[in-house]
N, C-alpha and C positions, 0 to 999 in steps of 0.2 A: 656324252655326258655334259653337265652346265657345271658353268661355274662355282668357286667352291664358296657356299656361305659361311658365314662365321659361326661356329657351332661351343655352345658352353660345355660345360663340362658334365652337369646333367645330360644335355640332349644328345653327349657320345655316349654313353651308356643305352639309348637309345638306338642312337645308330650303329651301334655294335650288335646287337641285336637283331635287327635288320639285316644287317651285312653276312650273319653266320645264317641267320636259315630264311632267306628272304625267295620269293612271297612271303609274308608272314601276316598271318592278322594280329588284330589290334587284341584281343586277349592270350593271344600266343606271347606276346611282347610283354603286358601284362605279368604272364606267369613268368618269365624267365626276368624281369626286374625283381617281382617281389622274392625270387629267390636272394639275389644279391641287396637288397635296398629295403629300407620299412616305410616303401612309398604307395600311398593309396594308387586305386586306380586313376579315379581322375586326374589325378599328378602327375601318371604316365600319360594319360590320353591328350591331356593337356601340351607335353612334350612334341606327343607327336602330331598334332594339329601345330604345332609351332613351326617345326621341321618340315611340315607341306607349306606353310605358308614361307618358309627359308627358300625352297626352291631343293630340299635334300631330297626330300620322298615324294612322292607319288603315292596313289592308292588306287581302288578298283571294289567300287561297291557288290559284292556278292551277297544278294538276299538283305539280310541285317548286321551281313559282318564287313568287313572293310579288311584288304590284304594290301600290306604295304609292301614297299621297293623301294630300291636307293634310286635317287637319278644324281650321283656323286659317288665316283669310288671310293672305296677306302683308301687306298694307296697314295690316291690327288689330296683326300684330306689329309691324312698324316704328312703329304710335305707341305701340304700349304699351313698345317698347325705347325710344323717343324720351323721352317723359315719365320711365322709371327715370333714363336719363343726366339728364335736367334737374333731375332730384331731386336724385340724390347729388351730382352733380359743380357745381350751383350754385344749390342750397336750391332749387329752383323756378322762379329767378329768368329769364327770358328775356331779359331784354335785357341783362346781361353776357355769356350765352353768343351772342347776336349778334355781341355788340363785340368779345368775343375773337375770334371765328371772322373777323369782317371785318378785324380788322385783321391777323392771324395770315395769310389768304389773297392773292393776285394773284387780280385779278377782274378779266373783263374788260370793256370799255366795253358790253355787250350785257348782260353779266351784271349789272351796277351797273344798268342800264336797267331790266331786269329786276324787280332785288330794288326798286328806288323805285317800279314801280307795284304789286308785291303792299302795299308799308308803304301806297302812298296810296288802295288799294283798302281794305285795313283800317282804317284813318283814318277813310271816310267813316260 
């Protein structure tokens, strides 16, 4: 897989798409935005000709239809969008963006359970 491009916030919506049932063609992608979005086609298609040109997807002309593919996991993006937001929005720092987040949140007695043993798993 290549490196990770800078992806907006439209074009994950996109690449979520992608990522769940990929191959996928370009009106497969289509019908499962305009479920979520009241965005024309060309808006999508447009997307995702942006996202070939990022270096996210790839395609493969079949006939008149075109099936996209990620060449970028999900995974790599989510940390590499992860680490941008902890960048700009709190210099790096991890543990005000926890404190904000916990106390900002309702968590529940399973989820609190939870978050105490990844902190005491890293701990050790």
């Amino acid at each position: 897989m290549k490196s990770i491009p800078n992806i907006s916030d439209a074009e994950w919506l996109a690449m979520k798409a992608v990522w769940a049932r990929s191959p996928i063609t370009a009106n497969e992608v289509v019908e499962a935005l305009s479920e979520t979005t009241s965005w024309k086609p060309k808006t999508i298609m447009t997307l995702l000709n942006r996202l070939v040109k990022k270096g996210a997807l790839g395609f493969e002309k079949e006939g008149r239809a075109y099936r996209y593919y990620p060449l970028v996991e999900e995974v790599a993006c989510v940390r590499a969008e992860s680490r941008s937001f902890l960048e700009r929005v709190y210099g790096g720092a991890l543990t005000p963006m926890l404190a904000h987040f916990l106390e900002e949140s309702r968590l529940s007695k399973k989820e609190t359970e939870e978050l105490k043993r990844i902190l005491d798993r890293k701990g050790k």
